[in-house]
PDB file as gemmi writes it, atoms N, CA and C in Angstrom:
CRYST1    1.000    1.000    1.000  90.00  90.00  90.00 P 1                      
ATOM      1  N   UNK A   1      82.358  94.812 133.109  1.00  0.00           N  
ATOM      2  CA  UNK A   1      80.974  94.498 132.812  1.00  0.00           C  
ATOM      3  C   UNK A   1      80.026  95.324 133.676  1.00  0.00           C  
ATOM      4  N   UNK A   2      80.408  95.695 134.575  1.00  0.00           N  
ATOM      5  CA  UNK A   2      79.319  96.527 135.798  1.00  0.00           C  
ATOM      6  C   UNK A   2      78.958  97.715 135.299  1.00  0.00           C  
ATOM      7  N   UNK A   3      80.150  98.623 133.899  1.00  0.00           N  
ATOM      8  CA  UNK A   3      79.436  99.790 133.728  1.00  0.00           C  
ATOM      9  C   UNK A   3      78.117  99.732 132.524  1.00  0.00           C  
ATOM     10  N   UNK A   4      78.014  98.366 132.035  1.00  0.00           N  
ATOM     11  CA  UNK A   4      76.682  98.155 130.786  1.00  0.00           C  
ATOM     12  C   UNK A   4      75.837  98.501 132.214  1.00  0.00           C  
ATOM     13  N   UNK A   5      75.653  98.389 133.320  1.00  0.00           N  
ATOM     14  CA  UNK A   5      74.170  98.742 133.988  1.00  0.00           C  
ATOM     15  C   UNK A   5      73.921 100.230 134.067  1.00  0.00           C  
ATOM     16  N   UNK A   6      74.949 100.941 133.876  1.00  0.00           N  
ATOM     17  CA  UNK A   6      74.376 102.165 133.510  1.00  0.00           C  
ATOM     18  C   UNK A   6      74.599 102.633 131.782  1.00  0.00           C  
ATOM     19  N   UNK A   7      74.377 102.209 131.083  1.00  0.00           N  
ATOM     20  CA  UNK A   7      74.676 102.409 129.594  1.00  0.00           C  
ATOM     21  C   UNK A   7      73.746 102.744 128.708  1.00  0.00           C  
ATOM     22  N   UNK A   8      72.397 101.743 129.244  1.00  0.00           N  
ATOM     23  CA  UNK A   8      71.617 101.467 128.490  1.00  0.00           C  
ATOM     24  C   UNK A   8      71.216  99.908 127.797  1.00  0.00           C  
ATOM     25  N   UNK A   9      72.337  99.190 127.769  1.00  0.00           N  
ATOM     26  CA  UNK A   9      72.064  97.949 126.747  1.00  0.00           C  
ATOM     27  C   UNK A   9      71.193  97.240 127.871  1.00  0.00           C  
ATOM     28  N   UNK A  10      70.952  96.272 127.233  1.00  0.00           N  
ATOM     29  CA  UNK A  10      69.849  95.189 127.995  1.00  0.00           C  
ATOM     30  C   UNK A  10      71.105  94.172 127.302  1.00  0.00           C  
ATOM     31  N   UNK A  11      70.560  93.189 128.204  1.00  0.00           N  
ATOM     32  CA  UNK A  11      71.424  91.937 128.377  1.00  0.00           C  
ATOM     33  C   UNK A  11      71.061  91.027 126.925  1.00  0.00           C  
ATOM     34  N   UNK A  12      69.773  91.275 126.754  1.00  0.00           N  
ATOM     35  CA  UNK A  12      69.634  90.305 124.730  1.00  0.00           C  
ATOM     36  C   UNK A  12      70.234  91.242 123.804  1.00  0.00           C  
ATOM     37  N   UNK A  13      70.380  92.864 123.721  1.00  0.00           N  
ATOM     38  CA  UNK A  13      70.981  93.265 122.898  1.00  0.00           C  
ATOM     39  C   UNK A  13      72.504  93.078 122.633  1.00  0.00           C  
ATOM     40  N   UNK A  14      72.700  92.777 124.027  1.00  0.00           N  
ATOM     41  CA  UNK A  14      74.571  92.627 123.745  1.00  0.00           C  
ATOM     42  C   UNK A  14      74.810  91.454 123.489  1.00  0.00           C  
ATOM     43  N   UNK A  15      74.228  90.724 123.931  1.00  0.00           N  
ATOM     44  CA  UNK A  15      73.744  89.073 123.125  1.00  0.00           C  
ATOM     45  C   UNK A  15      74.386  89.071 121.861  1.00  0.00           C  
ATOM     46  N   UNK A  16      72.801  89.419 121.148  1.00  0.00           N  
ATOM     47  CA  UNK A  16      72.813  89.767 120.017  1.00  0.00           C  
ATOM     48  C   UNK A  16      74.229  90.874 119.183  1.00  0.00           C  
ATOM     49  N   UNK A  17      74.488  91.581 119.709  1.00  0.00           N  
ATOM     50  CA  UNK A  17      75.789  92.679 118.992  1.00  0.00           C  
ATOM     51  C   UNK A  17      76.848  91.430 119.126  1.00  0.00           C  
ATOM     52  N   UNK A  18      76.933  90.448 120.320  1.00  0.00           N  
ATOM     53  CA  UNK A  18      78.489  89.879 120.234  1.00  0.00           C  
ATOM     54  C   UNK A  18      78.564  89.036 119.336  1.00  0.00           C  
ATOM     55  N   UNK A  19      77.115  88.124 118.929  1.00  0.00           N  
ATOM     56  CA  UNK A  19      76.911  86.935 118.039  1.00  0.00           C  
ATOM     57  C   UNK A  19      77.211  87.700 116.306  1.00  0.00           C  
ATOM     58  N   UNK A  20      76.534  88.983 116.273  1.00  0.00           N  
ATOM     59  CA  UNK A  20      77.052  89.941 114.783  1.00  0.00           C  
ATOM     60  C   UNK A  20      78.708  89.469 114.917  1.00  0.00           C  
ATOM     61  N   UNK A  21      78.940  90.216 115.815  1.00  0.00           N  
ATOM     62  CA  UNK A  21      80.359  90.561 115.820  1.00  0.00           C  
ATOM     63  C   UNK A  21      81.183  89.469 115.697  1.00  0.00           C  
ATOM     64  N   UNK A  22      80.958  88.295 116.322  1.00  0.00           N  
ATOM     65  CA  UNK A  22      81.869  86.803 115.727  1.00  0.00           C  
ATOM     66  C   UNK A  22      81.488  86.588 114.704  1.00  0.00           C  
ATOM     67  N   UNK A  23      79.984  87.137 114.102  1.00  0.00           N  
ATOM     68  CA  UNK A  23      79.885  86.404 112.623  1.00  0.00           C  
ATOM     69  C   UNK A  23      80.983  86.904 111.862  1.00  0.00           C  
ATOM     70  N   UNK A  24      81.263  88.467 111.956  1.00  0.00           N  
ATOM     71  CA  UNK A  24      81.947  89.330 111.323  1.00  0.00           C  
ATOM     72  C   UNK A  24      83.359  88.574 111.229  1.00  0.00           C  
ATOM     73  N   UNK A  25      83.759  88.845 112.201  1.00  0.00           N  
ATOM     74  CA  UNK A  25      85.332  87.955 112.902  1.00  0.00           C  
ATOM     75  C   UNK A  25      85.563  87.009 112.481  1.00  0.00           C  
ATOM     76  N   UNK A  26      84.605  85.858 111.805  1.00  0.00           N  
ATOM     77  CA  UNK A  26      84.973  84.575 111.751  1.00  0.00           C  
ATOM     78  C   UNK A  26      84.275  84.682 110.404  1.00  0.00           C  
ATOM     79  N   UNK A  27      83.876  85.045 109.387  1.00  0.00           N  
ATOM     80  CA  UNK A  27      83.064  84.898 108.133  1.00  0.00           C  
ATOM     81  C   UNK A  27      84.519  84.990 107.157  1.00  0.00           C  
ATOM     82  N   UNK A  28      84.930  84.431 106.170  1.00  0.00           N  
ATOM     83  CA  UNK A  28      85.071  84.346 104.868  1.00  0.00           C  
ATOM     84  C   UNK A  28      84.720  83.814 103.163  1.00  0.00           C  
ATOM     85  N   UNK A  29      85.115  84.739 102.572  1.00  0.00           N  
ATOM     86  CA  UNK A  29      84.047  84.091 101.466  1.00  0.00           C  
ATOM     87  C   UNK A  29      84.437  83.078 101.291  1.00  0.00           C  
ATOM     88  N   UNK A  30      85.035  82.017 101.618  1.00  0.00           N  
ATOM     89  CA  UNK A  30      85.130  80.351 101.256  1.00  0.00           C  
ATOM     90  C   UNK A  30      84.428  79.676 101.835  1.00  0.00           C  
ATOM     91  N   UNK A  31      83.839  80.426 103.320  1.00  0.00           N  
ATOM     92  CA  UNK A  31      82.276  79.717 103.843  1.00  0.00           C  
ATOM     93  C   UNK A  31      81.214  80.157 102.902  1.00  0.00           C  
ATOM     94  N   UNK A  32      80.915  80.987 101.649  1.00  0.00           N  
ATOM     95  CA  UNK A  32      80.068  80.660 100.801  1.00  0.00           C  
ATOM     96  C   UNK A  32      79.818  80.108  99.761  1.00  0.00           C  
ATOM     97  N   UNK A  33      79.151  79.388  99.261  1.00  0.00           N  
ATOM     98  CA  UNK A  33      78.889  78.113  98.261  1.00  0.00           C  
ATOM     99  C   UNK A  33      79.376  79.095  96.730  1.00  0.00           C  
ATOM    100  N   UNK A  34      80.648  78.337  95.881  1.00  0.00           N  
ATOM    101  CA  UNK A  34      80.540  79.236  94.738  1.00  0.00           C  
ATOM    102  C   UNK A  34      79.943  78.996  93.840  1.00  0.00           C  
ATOM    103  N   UNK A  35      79.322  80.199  92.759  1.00  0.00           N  
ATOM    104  CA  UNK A  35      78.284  79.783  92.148  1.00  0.00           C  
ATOM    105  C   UNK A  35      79.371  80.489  90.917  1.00  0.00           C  
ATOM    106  N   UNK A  36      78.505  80.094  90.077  1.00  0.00           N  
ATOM    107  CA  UNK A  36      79.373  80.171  88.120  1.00  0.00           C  
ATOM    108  C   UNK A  36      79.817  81.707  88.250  1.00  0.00           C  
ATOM    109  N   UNK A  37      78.892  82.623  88.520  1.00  0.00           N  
ATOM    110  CA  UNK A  37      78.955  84.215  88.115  1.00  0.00           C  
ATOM    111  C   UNK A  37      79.970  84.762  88.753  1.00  0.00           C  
ATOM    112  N   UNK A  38      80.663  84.000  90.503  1.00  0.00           N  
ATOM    113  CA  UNK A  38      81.589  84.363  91.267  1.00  0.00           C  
ATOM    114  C   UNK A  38      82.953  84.881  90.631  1.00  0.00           C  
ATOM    115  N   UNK A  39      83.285  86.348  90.430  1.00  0.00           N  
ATOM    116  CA  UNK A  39      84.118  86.264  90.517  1.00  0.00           C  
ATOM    117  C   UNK A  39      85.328  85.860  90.646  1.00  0.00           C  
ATOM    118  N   UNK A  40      85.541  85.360  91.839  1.00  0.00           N  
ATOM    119  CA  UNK A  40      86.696  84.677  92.797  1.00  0.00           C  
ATOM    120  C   UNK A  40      86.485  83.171  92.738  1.00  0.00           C  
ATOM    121  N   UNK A  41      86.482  82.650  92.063  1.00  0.00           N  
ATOM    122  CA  UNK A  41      86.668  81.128  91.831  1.00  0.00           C  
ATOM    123  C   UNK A  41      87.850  79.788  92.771  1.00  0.00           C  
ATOM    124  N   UNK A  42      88.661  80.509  93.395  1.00  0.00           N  
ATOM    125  CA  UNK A  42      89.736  79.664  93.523  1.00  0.00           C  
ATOM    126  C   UNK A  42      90.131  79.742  95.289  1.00  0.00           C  
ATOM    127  N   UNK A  43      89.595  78.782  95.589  1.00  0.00           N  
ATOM    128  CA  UNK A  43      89.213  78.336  96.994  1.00  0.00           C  
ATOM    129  C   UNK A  43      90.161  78.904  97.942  1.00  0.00           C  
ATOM    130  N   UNK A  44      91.718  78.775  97.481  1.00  0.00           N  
ATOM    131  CA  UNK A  44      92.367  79.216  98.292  1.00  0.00           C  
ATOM    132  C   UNK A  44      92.316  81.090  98.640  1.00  0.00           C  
ATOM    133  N   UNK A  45      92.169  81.405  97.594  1.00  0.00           N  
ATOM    134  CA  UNK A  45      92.145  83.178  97.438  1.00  0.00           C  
ATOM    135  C   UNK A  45      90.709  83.468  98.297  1.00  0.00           C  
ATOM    136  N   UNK A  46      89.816  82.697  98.153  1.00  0.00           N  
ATOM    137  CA  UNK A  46      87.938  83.143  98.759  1.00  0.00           C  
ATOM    138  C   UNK A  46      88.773  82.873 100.464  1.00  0.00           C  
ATOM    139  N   UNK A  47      89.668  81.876 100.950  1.00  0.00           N  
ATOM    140  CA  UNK A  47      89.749  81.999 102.165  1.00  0.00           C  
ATOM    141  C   UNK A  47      90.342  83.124 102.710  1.00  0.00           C  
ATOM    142  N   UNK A  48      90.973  84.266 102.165  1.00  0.00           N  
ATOM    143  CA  UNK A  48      91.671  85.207 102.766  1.00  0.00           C  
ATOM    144  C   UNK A  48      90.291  86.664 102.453  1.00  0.00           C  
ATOM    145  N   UNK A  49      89.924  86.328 101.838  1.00  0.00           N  
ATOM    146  CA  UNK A  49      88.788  87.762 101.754  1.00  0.00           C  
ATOM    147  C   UNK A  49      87.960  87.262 103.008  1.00  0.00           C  
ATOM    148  N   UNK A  50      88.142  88.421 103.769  1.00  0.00           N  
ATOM    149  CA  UNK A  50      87.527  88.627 105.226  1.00  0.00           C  
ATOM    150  C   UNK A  50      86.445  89.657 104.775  1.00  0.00           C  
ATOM    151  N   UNK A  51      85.298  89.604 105.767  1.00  0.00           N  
ATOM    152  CA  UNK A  51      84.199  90.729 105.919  1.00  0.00           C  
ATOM    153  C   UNK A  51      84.659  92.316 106.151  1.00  0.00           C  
ATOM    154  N   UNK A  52      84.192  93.283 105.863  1.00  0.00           N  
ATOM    155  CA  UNK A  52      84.511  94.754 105.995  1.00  0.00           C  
ATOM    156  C   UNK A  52      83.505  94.646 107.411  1.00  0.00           C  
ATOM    157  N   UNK A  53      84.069  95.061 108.207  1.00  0.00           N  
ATOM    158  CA  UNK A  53      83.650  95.388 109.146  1.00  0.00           C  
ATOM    159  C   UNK A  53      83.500  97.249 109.281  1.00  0.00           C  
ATOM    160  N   UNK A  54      82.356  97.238 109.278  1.00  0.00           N  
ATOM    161  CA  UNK A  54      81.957  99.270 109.531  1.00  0.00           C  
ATOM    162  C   UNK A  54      81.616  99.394 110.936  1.00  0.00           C  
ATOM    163  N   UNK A  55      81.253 100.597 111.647  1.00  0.00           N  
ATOM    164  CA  UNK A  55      81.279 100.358 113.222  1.00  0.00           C  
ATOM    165  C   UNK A  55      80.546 102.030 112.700  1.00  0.00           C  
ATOM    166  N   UNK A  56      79.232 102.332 113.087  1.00  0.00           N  
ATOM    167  CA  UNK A  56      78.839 103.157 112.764  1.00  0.00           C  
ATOM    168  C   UNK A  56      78.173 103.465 114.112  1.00  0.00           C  
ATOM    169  N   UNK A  57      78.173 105.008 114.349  1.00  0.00           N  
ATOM    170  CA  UNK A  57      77.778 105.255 115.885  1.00  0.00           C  
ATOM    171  C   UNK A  57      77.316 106.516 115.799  1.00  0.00           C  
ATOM    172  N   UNK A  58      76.710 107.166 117.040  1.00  0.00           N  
ATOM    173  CA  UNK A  58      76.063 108.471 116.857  1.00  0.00           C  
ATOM    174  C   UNK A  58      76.946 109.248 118.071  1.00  0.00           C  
ATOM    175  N   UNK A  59      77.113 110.317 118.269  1.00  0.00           N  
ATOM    176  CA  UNK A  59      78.353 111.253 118.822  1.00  0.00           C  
ATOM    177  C   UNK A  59      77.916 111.147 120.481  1.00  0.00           C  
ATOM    178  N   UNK A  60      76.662 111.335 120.552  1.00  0.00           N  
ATOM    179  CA  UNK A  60      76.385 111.348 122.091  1.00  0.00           C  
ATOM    180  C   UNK A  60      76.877 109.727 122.457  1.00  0.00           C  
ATOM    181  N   UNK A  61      77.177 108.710 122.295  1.00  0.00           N  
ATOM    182  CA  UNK A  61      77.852 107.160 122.043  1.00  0.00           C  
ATOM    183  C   UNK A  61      78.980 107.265 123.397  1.00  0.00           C  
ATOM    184  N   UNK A  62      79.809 108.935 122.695  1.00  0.00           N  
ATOM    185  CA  UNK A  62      81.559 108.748 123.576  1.00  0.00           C  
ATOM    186  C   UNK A  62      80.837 109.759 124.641  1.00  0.00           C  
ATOM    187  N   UNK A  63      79.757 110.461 124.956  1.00  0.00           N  
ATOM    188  CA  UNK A  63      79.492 110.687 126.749  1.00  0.00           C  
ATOM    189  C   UNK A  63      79.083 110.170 127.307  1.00  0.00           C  
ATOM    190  N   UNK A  64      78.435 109.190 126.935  1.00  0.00           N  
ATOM    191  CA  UNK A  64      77.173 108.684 127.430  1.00  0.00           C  
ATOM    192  C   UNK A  64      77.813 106.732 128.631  1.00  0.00           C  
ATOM    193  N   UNK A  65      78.843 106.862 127.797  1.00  0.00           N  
ATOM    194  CA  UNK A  65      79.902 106.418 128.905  1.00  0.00           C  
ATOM    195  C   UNK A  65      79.993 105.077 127.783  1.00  0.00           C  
ATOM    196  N   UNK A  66      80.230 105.021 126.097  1.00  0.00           N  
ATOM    197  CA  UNK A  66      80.534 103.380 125.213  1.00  0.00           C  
ATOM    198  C   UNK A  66      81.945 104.223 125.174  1.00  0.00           C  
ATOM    199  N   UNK A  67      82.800 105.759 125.061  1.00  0.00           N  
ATOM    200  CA  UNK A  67      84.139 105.783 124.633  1.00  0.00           C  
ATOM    201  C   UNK A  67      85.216 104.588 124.742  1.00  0.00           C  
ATOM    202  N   UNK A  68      85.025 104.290 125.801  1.00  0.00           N  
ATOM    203  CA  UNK A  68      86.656 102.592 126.313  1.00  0.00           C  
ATOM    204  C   UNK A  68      85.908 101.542 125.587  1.00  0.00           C  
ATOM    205  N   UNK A  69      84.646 101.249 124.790  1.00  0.00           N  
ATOM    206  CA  UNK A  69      84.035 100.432 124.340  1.00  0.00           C  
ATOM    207  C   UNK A  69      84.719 100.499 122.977  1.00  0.00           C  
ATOM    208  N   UNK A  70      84.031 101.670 121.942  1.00  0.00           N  
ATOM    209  CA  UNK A  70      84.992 101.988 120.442  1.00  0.00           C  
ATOM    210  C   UNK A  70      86.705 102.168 120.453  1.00  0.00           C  
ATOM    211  N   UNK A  71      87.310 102.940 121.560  1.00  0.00           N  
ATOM    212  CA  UNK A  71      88.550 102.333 121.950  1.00  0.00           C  
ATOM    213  C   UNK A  71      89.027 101.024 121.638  1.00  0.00           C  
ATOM    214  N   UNK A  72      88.740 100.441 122.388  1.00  0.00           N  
ATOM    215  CA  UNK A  72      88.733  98.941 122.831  1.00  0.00           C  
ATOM    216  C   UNK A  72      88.562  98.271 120.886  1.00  0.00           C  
ATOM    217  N   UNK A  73      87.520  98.629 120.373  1.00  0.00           N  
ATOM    218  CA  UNK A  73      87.484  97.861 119.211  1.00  0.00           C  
ATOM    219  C   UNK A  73      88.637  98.413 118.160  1.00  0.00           C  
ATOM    220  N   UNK A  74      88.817  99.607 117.987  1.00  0.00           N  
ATOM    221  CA  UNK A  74      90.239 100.240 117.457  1.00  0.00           C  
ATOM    222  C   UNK A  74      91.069  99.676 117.685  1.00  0.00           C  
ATOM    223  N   UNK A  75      91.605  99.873 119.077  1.00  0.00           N  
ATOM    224  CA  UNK A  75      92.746  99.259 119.508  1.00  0.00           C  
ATOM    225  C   UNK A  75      93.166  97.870 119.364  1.00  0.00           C  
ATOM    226  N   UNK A  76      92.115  97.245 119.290  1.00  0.00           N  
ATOM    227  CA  UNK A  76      92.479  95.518 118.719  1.00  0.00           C  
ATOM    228  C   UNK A  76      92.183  95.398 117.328  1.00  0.00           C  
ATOM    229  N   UNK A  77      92.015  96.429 116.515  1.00  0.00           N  
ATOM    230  CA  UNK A  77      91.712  96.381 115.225  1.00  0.00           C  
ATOM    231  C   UNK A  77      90.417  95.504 114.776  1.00  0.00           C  
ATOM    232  N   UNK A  78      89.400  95.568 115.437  1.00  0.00           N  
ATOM    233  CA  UNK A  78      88.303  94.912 115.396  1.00  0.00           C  
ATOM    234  C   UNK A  78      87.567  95.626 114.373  1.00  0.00           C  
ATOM    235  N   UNK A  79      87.418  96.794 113.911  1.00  0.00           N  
ATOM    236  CA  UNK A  79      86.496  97.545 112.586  1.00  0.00           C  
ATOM    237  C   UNK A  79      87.562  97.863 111.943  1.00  0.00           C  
ATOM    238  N   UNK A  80      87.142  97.545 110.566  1.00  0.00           N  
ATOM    239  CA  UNK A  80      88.181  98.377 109.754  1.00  0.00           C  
ATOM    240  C   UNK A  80      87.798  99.712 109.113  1.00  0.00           C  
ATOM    241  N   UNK A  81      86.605 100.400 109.432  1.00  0.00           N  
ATOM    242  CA  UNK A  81      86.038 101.440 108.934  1.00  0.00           C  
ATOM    243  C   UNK A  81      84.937 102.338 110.374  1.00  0.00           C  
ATOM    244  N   UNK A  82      84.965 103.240 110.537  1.00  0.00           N  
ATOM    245  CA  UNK A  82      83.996 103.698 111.416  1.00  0.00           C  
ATOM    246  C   UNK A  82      83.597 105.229 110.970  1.00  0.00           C  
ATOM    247  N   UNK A  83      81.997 105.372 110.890  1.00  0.00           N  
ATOM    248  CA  UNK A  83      81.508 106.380 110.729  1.00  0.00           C  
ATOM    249  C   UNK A  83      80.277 106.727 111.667  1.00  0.00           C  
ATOM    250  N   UNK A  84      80.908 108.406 112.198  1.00  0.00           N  
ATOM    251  CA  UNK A  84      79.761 109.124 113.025  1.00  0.00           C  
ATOM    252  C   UNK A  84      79.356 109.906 112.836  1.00  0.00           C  
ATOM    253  N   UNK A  85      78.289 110.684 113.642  1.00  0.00           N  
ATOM    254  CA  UNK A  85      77.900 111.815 113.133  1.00  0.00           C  
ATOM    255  C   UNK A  85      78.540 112.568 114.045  1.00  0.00           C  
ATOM    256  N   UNK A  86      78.363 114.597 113.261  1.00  0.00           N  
ATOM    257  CA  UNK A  86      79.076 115.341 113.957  1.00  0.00           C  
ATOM    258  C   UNK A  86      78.830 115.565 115.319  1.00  0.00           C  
ATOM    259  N   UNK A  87      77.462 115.365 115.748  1.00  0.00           N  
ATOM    260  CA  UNK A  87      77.037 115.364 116.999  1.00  0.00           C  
ATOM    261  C   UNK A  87      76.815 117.241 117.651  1.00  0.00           C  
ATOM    262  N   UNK A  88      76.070 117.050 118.730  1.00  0.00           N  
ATOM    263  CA  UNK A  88      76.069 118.616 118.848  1.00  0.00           C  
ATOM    264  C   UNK A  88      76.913 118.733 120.319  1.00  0.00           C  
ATOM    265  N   UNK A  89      78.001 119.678 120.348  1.00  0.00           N  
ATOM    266  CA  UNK A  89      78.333 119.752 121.520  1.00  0.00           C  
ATOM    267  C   UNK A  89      77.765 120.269 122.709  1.00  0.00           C  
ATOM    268  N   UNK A  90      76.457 120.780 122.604  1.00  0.00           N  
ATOM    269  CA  UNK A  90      75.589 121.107 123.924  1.00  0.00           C  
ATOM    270  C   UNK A  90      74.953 119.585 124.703  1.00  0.00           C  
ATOM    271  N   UNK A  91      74.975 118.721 124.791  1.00  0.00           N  
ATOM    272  CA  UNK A  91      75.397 117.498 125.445  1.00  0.00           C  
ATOM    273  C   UNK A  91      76.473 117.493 126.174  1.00  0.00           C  
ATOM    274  N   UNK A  92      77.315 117.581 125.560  1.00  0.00           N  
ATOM    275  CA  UNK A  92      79.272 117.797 126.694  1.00  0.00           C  
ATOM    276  C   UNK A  92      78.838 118.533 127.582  1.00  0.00           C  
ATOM    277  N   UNK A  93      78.134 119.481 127.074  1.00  0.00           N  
ATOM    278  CA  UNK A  93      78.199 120.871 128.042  1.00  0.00           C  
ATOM    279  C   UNK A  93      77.289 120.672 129.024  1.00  0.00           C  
ATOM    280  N   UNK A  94      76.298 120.278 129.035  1.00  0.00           N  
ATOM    281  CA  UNK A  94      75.470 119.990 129.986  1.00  0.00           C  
ATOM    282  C   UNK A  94      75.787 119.141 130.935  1.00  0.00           C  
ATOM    283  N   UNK A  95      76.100 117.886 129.966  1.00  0.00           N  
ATOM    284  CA  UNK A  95      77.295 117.071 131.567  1.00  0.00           C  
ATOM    285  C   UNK A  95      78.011 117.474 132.322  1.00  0.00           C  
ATOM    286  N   UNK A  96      78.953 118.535 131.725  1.00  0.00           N  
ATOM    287  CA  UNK A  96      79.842 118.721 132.362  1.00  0.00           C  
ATOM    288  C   UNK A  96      79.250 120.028 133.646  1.00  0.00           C  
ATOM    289  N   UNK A  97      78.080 120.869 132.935  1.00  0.00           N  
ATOM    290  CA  UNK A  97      77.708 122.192 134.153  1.00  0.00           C  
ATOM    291  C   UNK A  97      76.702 121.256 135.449  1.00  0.00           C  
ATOM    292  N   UNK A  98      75.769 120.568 134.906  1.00  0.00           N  
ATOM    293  CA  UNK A  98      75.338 119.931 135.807  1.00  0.00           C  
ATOM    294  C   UNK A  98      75.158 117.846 136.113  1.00  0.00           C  
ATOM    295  N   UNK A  99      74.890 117.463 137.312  1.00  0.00           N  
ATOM    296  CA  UNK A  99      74.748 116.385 137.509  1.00  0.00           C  
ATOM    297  C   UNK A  99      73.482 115.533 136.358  1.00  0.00           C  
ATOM    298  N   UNK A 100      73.981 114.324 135.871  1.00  0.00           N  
ATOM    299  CA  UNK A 100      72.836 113.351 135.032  1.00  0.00           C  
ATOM    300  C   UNK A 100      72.866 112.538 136.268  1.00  0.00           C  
ATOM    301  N   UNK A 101      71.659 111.753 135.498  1.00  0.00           N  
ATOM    302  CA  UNK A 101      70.945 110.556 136.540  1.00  0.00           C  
ATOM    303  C   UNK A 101      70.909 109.469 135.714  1.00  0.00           C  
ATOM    304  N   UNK A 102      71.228 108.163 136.001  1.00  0.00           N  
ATOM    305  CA  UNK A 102      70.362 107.072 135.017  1.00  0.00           C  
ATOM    306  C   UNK A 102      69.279 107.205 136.249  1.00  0.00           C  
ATOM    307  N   UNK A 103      67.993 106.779 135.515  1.00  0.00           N  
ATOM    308  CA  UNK A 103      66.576 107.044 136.372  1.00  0.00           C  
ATOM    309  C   UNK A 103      65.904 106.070 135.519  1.00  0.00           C  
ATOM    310  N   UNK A 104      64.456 106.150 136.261  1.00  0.00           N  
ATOM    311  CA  UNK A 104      63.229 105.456 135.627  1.00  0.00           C  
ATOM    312  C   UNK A 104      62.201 106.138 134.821  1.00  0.00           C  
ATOM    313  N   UNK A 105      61.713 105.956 133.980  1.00  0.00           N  
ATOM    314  CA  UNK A 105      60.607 106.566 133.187  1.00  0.00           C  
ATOM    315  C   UNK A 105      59.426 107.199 133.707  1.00  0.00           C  
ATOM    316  N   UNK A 106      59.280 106.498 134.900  1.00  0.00           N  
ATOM    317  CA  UNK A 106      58.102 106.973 136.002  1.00  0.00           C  
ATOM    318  C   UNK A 106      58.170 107.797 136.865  1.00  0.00           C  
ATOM    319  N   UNK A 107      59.547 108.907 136.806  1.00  0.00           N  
ATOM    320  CA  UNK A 107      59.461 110.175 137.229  1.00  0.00           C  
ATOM    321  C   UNK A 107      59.303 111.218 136.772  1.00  0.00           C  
ATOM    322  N   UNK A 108      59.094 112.422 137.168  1.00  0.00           N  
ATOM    323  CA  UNK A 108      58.483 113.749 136.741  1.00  0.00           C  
ATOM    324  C   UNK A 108      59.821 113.712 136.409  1.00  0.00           C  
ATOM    325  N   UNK A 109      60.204 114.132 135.414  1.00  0.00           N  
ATOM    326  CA  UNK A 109      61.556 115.207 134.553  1.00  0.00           C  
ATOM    327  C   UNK A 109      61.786 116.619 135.496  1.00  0.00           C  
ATOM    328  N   UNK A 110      60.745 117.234 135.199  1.00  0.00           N  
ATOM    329  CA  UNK A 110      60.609 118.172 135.879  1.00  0.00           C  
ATOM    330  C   UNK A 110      60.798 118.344 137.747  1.00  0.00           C  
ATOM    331  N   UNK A 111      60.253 117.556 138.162  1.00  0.00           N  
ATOM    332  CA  UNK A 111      60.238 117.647 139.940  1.00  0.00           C  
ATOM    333  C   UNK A 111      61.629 116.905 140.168  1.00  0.00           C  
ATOM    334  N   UNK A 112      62.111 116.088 139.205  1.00  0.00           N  
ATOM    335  CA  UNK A 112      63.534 115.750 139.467  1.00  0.00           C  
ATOM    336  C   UNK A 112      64.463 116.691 139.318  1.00  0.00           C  
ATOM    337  N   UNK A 113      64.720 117.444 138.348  1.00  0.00           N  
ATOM    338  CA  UNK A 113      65.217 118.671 137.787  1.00  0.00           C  
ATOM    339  C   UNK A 113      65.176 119.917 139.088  1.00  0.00           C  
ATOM    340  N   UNK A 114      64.306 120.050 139.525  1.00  0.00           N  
ATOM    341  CA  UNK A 114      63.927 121.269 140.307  1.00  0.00           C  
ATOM    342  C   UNK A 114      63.356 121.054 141.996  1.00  0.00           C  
ATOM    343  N   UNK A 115      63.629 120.025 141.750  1.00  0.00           N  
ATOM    344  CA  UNK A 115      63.670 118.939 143.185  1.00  0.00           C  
ATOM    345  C   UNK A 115      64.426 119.146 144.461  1.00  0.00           C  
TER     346      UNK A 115                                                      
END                                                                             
């Protein structure tokens, strides 16, 4: 838990992502009321259709220090689908030639940079 303080999330967003994420985990269509037009009529079959879980992310995600996070959901088979973008690799590269900071908004970019 100590590396979300440098990540970015705030403490209501992950809130919020874990409460999605049990809805996901725990939703089947036999928790919804069937109505005439339903397809799937037969109570026992609506309990095994589980939610599609998608896990959609943007490429800077695996430097920026969430990689053991999407891991972590793979590896326990928590999404059954995930889509990213290609991302640009001049990000990698910059991490890797020089030092990042998590910082505050109320510094010069610049006088930090050249500081």
């Amino acid at each position: 838990m100590d590396s979300y303080a440098s990540t970015g999330f705030q403490a209501l967003h992950f809130a919020e992502a874990v409460d999605a994420i049990n809805g996901m985990l725990n939703w089947r269509l036999s928790d919804e009321p069937i109505t005439p037009d339903d397809k799937i009529q037969d109570p026992e079959e609506r309990k095994n259709i589980k939610a599609l879980r998608m896990f959609g992310y943007t490429s800077n995600m695996v430097s920026c220090g969430m990689r053991e996070v999407i891991r972590f959901l793979v590896q326990h088979k928590l999404v059954d689908c995930i889509v990213t973008t290609g991302g640009g690799i001049e990000e990698d590269f910059m991490k890797c030639w020089t030092p990042h900071y998590c910082d505050t908004w109320e510094y010069n970019g610049r006088e930090k940079r050249m500081g």
